[in-house]
C-alpha positions, 0 to 999 in steps of 0.5 A: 487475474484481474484486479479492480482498484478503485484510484484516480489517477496512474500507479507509479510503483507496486510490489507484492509482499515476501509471503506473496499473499498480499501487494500494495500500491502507489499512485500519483494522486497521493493514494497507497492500496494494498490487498489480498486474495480473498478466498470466500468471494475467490477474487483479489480484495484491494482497500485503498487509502487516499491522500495517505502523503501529501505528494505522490507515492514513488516507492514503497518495499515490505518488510521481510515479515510481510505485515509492514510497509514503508512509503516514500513520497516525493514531499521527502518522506517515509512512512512506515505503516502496518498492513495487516488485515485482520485490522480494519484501519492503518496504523502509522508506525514510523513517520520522517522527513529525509 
């Protein structure tokens, strides 16, 4: 199915969530997306975050319970963020230098 995300620049990393309900994003202009299957408008709903990091994002993983992700971007930090979309704005639950 096709997907319509709204970033600027390309996409260096994607992976979807263990549950396979949702994915996220990472692109080169600092920006991190994440979505759903919408099942209401039966299509793929993506909410995107931009300049999340100061640098561009190159890898991001899930956690095994699907509503955490961590971030990591070429300014030598991680970020971990809930990802739950019963909220309407992200929490940063972690946040570190490496």
């Amino acid at each position: 199915m096709l997907v319509n995300i709204d970033i600027k620049l390309s996409i260096l990393c994607i992976k979807w969530a263990p549950s396979g309900k949702k994915f996220a994003l990472g692109a080169s202009c600092n920006s991190l997306a994440y979505g759903f299957y919408n099942i209401e408008s039966s299509c793929w709903t993506a909410t995107s975050r931009d300049k999340f990091c100061k640098s561009p994002i190159i890898s991001l993983s899930f956690h095994p319970s699907s509503n955490l992700v961590a971030i990591g971007s070429t300014d030598n930090s991680i970020k971990v963020i809930s990802c739950s979309f019963k909220n309407s704005k992200d929490e940063f639950i972690l946040k570190s230098d490496v």
